[in-house]
N, CA, C and O atoms as a GROMACS GRO file, in nm:
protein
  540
    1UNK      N    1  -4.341  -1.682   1.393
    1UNK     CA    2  -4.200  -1.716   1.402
    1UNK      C    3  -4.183  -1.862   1.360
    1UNK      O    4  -4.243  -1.952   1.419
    2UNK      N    5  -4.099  -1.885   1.255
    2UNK     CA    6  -4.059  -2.024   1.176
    2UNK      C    7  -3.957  -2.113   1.269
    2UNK      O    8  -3.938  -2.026   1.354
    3UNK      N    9  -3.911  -2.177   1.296
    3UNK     CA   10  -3.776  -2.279   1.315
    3UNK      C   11  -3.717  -2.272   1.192
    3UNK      O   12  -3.777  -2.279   1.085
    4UNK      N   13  -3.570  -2.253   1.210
    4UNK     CA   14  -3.541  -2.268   1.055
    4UNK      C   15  -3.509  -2.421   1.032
    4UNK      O   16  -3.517  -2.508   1.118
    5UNK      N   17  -3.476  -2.437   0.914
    5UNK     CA   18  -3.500  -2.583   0.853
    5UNK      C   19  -3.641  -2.688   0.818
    5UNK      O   20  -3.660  -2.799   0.770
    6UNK      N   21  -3.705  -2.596   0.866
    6UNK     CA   22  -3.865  -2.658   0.869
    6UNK      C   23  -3.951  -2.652   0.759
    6UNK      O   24  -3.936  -2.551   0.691
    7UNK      N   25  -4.056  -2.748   0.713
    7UNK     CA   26  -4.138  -2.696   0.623
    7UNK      C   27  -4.290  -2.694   0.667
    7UNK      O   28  -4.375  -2.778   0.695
    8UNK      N   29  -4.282  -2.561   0.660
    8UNK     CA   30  -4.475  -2.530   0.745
    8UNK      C   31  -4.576  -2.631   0.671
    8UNK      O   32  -4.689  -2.661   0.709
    9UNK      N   33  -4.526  -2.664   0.588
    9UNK     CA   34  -4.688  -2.743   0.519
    9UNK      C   35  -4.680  -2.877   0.595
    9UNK      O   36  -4.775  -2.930   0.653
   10UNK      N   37  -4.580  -2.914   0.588
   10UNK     CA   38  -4.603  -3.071   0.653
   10UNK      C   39  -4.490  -3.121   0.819
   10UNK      O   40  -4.468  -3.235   0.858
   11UNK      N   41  -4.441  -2.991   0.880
   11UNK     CA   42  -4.418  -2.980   0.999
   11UNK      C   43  -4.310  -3.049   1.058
   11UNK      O   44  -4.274  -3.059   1.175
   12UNK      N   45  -4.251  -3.110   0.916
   12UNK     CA   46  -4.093  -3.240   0.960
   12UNK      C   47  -4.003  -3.171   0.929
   12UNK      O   48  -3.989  -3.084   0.843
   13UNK      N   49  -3.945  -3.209   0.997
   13UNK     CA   50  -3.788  -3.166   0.993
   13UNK      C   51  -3.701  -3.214   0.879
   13UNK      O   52  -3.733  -3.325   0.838
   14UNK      N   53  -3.577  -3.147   0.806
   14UNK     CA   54  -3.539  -3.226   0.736
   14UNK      C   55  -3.413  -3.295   0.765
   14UNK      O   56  -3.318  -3.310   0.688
   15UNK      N   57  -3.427  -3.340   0.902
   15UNK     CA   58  -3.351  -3.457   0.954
   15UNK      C   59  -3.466  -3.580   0.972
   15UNK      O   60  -3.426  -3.681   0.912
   16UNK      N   61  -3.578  -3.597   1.028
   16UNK     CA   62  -3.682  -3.680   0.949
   16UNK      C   63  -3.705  -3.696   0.853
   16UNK      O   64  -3.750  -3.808   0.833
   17UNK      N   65  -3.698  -3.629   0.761
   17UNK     CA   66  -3.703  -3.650   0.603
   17UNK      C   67  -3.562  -3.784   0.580
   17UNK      O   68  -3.574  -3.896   0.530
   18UNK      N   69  -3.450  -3.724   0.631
   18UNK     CA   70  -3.356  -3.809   0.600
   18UNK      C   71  -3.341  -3.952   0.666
   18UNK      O   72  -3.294  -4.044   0.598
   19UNK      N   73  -3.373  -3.969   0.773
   19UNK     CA   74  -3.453  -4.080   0.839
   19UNK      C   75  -3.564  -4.153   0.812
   19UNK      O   76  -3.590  -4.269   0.842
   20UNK      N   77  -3.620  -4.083   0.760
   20UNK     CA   78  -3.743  -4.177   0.758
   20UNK      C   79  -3.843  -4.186   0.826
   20UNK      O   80  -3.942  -4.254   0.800
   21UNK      N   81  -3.825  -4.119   0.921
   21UNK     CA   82  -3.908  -4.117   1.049
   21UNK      C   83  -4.040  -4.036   1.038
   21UNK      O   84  -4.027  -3.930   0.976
   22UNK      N   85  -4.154  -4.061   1.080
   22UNK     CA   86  -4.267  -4.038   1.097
   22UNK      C   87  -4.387  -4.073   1.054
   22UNK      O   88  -4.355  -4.150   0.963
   23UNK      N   89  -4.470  -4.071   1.054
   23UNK     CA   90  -4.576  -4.170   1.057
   23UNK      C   91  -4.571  -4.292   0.942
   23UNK      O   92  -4.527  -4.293   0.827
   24UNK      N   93  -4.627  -4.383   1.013
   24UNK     CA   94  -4.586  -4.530   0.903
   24UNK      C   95  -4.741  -4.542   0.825
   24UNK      O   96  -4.765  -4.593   0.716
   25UNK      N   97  -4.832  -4.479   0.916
   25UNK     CA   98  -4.961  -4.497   0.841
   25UNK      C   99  -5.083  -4.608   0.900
   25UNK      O  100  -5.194  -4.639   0.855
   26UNK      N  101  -5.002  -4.652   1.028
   26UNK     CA  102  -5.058  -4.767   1.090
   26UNK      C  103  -5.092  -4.756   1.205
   26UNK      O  104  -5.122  -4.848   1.280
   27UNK      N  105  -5.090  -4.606   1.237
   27UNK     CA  106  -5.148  -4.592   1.370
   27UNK      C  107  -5.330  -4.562   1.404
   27UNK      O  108  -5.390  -4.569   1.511
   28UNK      N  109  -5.361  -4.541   1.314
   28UNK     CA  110  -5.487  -4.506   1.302
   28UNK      C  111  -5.586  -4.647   1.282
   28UNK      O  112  -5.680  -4.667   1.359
   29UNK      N  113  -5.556  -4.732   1.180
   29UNK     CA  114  -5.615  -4.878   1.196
   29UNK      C  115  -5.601  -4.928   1.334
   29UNK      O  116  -5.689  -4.980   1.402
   30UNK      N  117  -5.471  -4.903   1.370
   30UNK     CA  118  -5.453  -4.965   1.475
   30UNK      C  119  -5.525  -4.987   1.597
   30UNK      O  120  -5.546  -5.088   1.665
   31UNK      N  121  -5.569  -4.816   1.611
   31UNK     CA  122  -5.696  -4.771   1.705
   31UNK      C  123  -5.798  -4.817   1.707
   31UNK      O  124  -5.864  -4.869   1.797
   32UNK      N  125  -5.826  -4.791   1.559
   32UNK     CA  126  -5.977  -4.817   1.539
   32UNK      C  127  -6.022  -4.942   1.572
   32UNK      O  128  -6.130  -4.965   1.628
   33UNK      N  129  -5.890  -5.073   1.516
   33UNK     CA  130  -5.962  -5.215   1.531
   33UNK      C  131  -5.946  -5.234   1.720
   33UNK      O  132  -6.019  -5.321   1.768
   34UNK      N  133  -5.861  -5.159   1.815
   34UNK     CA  134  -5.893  -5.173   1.932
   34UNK      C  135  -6.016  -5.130   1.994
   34UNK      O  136  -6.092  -5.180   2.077
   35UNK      N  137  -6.014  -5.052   1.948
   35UNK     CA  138  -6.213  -4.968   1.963
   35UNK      C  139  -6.305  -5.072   1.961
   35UNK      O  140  -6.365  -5.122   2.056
   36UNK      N  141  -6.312  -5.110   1.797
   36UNK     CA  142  -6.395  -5.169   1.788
   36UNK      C  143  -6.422  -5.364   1.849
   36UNK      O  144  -6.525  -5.424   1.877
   37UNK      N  145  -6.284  -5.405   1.848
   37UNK     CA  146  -6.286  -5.495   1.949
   37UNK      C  147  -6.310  -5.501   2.104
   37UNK      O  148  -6.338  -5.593   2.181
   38UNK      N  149  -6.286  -5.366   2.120
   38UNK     CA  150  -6.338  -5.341   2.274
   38UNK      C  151  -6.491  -5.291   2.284
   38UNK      O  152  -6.543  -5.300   2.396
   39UNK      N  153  -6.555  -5.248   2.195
   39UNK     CA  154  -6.701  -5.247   2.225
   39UNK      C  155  -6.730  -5.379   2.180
   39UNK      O  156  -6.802  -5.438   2.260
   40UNK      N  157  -6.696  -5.455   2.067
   40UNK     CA  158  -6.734  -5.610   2.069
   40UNK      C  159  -6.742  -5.707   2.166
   40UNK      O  160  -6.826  -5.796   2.178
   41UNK      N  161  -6.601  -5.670   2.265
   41UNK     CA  162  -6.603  -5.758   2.389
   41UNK      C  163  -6.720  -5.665   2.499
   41UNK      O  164  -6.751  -5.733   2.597
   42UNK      N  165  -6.764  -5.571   2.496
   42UNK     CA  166  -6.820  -5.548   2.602
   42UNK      C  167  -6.915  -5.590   2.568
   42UNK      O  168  -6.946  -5.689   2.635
   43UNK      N  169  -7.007  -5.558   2.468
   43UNK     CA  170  -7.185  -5.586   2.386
   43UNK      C  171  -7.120  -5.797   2.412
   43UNK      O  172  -7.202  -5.863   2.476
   44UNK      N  173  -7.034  -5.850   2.380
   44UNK     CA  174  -7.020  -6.001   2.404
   44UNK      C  175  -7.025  -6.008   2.550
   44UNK      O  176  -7.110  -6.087   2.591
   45UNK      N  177  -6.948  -5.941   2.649
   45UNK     CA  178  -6.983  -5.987   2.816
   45UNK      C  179  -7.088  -5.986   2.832
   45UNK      O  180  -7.127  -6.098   2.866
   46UNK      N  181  -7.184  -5.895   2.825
   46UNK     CA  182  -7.294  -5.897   2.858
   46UNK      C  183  -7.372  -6.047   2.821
   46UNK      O  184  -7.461  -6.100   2.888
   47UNK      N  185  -7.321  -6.086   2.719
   47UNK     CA  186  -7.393  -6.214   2.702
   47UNK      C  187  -7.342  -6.336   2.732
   47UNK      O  188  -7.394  -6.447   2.738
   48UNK      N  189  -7.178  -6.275   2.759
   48UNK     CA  190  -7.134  -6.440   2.881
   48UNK      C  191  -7.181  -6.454   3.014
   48UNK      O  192  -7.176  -6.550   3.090
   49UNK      N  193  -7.228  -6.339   3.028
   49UNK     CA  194  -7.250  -6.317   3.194
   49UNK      C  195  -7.368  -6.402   3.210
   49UNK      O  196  -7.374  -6.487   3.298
   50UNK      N  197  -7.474  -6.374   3.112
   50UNK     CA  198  -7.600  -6.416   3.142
   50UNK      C  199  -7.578  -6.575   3.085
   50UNK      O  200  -7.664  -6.662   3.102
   51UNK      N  201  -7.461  -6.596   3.020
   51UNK     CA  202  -7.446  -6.729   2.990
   51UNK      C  203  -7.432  -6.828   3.085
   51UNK      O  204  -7.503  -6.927   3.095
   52UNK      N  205  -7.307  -6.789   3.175
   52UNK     CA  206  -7.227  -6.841   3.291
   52UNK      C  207  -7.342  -6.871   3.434
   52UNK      O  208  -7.354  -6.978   3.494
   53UNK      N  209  -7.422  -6.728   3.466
   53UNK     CA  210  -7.511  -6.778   3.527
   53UNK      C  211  -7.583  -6.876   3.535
   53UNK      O  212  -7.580  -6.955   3.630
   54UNK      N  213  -7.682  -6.888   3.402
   54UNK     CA  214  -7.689  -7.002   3.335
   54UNK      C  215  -7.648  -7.138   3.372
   54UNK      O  216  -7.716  -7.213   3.441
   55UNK      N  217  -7.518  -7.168   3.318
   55UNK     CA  218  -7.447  -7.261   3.371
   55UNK      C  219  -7.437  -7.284   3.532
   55UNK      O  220  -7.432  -7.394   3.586
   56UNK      N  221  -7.436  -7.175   3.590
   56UNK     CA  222  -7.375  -7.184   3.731
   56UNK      C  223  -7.530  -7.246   3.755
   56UNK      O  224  -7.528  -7.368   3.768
   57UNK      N  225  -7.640  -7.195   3.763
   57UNK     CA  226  -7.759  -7.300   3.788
   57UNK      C  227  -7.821  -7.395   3.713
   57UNK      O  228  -7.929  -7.436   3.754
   58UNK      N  229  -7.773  -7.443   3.605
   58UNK     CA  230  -7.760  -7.578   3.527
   58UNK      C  231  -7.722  -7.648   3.617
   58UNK      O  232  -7.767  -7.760   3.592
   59UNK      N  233  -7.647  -7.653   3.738
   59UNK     CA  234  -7.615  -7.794   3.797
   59UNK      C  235  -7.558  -7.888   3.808
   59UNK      O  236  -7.513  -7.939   3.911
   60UNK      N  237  -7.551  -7.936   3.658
   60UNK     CA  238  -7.497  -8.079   3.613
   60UNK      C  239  -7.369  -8.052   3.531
   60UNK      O  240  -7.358  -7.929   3.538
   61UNK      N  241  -7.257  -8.104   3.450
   61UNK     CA  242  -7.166  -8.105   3.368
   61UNK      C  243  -7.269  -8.132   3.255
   61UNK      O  244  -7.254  -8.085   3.142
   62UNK      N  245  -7.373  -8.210   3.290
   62UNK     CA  246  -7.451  -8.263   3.124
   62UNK      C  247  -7.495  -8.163   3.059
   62UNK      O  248  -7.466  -8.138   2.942
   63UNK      N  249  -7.599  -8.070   3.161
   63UNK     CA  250  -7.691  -7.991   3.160
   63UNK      C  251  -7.552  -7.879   3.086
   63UNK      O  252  -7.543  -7.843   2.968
   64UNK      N  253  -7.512  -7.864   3.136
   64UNK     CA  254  -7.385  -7.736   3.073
   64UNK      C  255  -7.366  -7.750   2.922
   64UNK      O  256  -7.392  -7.680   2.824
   65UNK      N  257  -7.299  -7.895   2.948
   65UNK     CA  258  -7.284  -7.963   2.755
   65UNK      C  259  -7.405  -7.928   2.645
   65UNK      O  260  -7.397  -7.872   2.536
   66UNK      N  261  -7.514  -7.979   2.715
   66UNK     CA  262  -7.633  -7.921   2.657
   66UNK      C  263  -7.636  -7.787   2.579
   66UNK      O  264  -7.653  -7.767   2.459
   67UNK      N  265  -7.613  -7.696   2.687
   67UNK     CA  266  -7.664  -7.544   2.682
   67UNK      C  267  -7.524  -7.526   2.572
   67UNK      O  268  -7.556  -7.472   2.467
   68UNK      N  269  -7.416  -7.554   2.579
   68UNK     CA  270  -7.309  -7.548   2.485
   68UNK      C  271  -7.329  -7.581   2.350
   68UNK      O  272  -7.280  -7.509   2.264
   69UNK      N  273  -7.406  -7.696   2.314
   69UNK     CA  274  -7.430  -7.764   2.190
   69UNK      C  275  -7.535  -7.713   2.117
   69UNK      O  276  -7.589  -7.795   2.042
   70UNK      N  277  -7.595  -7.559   2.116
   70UNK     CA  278  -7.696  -7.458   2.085
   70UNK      C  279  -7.574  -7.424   2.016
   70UNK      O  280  -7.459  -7.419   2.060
   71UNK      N  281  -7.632  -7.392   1.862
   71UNK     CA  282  -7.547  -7.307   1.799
   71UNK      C  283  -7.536  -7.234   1.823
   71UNK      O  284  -7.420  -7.219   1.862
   72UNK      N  285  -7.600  -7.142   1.830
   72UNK     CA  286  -7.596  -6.964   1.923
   72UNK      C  287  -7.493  -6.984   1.967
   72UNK      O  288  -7.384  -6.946   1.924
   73UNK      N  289  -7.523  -7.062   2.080
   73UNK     CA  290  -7.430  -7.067   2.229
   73UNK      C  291  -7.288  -7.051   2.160
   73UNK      O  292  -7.225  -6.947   2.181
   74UNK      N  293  -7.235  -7.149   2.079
   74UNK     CA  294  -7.132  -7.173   2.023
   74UNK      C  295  -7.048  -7.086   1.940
   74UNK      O  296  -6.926  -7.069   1.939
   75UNK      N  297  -7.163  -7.026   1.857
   75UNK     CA  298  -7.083  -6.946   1.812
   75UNK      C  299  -7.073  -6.794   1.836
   75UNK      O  300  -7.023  -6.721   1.749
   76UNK      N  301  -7.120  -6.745   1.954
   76UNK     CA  302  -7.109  -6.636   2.040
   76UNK      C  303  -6.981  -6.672   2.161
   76UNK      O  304  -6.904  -6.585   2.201
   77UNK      N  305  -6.978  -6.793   2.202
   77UNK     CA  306  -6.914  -6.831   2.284
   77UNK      C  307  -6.732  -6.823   2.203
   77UNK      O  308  -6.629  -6.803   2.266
   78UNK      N  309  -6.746  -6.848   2.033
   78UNK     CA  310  -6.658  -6.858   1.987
   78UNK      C  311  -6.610  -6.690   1.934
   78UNK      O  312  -6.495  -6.671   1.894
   79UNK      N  313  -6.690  -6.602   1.937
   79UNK     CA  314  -6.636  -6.504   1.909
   79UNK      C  315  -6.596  -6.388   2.035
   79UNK      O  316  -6.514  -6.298   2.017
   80UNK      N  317  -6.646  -6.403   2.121
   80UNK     CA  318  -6.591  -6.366   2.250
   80UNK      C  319  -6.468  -6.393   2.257
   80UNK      O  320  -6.398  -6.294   2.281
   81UNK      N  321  -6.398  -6.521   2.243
   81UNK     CA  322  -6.281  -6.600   2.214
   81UNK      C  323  -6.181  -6.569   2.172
   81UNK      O  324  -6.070  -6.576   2.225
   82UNK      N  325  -6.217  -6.525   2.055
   82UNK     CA  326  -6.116  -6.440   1.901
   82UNK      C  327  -6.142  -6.290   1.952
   82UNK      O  328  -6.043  -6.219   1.938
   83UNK      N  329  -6.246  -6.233   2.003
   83UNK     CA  330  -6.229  -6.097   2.040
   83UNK      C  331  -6.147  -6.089   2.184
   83UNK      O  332  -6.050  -6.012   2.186
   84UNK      N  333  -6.164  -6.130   2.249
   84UNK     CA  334  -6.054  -6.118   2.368
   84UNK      C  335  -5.936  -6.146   2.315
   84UNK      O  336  -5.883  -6.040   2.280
   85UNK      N  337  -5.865  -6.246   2.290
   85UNK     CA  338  -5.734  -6.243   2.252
   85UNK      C  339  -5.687  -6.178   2.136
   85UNK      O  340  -5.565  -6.182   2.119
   86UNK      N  341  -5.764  -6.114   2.044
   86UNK     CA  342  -5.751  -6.029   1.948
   86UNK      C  343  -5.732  -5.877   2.031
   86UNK      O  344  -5.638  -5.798   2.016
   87UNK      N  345  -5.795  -5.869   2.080
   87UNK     CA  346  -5.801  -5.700   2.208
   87UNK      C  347  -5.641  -5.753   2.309
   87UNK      O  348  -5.555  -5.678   2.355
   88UNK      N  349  -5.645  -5.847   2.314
   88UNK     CA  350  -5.575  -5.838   2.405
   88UNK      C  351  -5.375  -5.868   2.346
   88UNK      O  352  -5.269  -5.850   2.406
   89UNK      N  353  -5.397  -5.900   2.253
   89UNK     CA  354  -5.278  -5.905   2.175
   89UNK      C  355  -5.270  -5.760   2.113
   89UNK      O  356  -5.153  -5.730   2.092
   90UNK      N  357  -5.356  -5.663   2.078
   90UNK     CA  358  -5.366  -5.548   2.049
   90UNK      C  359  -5.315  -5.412   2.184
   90UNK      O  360  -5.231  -5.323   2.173
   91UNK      N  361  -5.377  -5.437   2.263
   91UNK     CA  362  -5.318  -5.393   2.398
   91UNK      C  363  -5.198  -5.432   2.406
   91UNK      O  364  -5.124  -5.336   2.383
   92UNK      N  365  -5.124  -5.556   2.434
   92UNK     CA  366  -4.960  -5.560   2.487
   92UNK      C  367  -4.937  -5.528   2.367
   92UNK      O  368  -4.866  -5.429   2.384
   93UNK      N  369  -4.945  -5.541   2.262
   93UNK     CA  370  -4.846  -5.464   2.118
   93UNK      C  371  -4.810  -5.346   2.198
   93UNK      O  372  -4.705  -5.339   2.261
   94UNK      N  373  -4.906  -5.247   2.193
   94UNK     CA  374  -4.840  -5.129   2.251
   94UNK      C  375  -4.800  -5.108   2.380
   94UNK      O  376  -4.737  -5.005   2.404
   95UNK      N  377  -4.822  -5.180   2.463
   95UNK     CA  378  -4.722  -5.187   2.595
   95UNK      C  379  -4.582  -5.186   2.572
   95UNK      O  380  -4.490  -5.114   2.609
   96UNK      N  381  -4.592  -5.294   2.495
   96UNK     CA  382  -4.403  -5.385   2.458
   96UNK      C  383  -4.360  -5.240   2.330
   96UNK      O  384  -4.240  -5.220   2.314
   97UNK      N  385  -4.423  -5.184   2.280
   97UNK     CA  386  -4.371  -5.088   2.194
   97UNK      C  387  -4.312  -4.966   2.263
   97UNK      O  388  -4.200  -4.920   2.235
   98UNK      N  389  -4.433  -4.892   2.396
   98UNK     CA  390  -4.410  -4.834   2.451
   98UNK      C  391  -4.303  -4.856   2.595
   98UNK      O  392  -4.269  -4.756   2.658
   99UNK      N  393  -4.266  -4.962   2.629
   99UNK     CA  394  -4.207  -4.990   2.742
   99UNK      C  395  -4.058  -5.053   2.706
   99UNK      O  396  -3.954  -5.031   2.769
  100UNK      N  397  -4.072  -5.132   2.594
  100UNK     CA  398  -3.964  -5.200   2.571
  100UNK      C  399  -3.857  -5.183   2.492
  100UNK      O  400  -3.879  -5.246   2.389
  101UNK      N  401  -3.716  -5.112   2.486
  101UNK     CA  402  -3.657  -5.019   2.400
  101UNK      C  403  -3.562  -5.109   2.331
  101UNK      O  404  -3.541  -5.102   2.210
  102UNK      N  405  -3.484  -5.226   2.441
  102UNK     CA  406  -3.416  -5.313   2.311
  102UNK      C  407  -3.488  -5.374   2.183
  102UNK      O  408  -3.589  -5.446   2.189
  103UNK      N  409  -3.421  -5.334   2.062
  103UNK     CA  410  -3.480  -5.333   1.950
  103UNK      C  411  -3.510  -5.513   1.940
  103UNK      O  412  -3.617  -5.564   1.906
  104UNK      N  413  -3.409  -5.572   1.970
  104UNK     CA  414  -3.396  -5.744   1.943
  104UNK      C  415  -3.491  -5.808   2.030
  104UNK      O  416  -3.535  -5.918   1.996
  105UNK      N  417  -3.537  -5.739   2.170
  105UNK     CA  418  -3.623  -5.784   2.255
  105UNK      C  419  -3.774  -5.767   2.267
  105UNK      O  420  -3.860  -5.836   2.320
  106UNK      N  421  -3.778  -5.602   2.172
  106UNK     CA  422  -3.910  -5.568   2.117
  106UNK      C  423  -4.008  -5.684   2.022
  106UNK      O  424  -4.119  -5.735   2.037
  107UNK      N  425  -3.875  -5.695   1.895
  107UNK     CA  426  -3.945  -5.822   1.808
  107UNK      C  427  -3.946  -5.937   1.835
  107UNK      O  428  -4.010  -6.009   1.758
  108UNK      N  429  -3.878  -6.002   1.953
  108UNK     CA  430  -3.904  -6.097   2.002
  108UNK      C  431  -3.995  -6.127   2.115
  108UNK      O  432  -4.012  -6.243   2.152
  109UNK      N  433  -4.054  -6.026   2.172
  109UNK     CA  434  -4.175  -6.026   2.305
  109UNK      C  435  -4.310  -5.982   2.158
  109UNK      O  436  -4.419  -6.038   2.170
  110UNK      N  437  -4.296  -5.919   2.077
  110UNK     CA  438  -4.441  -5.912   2.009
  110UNK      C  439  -4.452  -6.003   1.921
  110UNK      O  440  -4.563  -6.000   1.868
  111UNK      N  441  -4.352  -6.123   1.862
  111UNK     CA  442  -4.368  -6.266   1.820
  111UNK      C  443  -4.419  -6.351   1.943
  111UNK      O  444  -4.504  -6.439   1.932
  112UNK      N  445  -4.370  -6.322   2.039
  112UNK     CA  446  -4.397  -6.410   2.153
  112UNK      C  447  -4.563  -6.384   2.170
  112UNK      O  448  -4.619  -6.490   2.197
  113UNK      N  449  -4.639  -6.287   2.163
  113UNK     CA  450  -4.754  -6.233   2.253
  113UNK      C  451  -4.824  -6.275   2.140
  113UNK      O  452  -4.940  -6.313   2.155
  114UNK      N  453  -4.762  -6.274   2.003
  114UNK     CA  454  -4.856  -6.293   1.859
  114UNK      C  455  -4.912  -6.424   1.890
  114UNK      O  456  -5.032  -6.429   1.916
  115UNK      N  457  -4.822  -6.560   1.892
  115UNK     CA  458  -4.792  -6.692   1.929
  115UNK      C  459  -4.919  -6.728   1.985
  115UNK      O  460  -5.017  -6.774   1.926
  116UNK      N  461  -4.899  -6.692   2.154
  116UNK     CA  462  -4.924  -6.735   2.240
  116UNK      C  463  -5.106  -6.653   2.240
  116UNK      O  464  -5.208  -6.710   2.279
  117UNK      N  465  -5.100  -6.550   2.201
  117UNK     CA  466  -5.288  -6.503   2.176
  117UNK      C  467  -5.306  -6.613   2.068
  117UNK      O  468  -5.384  -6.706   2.088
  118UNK      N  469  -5.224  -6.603   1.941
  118UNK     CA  470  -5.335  -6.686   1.833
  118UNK      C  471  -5.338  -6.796   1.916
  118UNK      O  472  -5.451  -6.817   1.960
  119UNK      N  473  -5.262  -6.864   1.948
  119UNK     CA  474  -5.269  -7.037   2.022
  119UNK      C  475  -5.375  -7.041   2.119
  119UNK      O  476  -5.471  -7.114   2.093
  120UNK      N  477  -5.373  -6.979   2.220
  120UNK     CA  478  -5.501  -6.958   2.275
  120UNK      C  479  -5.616  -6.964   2.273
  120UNK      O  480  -5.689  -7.037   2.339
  121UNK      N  481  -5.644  -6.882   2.189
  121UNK     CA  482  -5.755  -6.828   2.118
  121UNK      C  483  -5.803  -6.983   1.975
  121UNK      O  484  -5.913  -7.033   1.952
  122UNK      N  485  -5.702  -7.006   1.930
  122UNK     CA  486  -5.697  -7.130   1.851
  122UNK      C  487  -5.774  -7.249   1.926
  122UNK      O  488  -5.887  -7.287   1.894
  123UNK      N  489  -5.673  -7.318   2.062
  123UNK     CA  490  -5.708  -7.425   2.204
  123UNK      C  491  -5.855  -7.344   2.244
  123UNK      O  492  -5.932  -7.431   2.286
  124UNK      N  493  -5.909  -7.232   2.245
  124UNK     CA  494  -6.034  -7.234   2.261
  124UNK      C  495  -6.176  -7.243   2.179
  124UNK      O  496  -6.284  -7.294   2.205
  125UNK      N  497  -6.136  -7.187   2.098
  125UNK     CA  498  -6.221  -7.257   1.974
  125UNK      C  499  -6.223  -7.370   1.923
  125UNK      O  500  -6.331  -7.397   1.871
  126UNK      N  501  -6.146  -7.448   1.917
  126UNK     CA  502  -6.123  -7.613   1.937
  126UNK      C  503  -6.197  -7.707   2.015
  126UNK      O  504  -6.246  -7.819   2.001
  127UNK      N  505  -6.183  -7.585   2.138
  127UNK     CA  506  -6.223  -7.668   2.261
  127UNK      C  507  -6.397  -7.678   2.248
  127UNK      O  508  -6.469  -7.777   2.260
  128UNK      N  509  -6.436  -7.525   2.218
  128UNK     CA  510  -6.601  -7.464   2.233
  128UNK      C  511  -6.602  -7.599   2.076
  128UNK      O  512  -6.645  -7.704   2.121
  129UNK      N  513  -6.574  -7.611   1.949
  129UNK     CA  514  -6.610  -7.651   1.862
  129UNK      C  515  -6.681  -7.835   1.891
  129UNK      O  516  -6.777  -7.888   1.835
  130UNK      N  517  -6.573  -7.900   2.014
  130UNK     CA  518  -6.568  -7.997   2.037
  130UNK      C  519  -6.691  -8.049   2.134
  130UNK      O  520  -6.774  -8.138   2.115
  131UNK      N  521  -6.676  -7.982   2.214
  131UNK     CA  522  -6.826  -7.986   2.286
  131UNK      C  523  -6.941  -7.957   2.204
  131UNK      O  524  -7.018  -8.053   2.194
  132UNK      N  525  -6.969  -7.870   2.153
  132UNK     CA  526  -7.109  -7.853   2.069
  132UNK      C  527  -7.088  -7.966   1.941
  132UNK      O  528  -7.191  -7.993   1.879
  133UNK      N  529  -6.983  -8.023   1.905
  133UNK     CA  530  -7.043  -8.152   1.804
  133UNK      C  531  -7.033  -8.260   1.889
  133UNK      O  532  -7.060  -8.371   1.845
  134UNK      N  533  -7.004  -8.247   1.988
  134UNK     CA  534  -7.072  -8.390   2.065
  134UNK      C  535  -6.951  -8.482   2.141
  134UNK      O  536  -6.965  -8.598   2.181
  135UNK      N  537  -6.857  -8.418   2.147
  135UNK     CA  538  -6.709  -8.534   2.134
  135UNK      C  539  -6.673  -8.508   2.313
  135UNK      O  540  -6.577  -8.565   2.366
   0.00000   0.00000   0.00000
């Protein structure tokens, strides 16, 4: 049994057709780079954890600076950084998509969340960059 107005091959309506409506093509990247930023941040905790410990029995503020100024250190420390606020600007996207229906308030809370992850994420890599050259 058909719906009438329908076309079996591709399942839209042709009031979507006239809209415009249905898939934009961007839902599937979308996933994938949350996936894969979320196994990045987990395979990365594992190595802040054992970092932080670390630190927590280092002792000193010097002794810390130290262990910071290891390239490794630095630049694991710096991609943890960009992967959290990258995952995590990826997550509220679709919160604020799914929760938030004024259209004017939608694009203005996912400029806002864009902002405020890159800046973040920016002030921390700045910060990790500054300590490991010595400043």
């Amino acid at each position: 049994m058909s719906t009438p107005g329908m076309d079996r091959a591709n399942l839209r309506t042709p009031l979507k057709d006239v809209r415009g409506l249905g898939s934009a093509k961007s839902g599937t990247r979308h996933f994938i780079v949350q996936r894969v930023t979320g196994i990045a941040l987990a395979l990365l905790t594992i190595w802040i954890v054992g970092f932080v410990l670390t630190l927590v029995h280092a002792g000193d503020y010097l002794h810390a600076r130290e262990l910071l100024r290891h390239t490794f250190a630095a630049v694991w420390l710096i991609a943890f950084i960009v992967m959290a606020f990258w995952h995590a600007q990826l997550g509220l996207q679709v919160v604020i998509e799914d929760y938030v229906h004024t259209s004017w308030l939608e694009m203005l809370s996912q400029i806002a969340v864009k902002f405020v992850c890159a800046g973040a994420a920016l002030t921390g890599v700045v910060a990790v960059i500054r300590i490991a050259m010595g400043a």
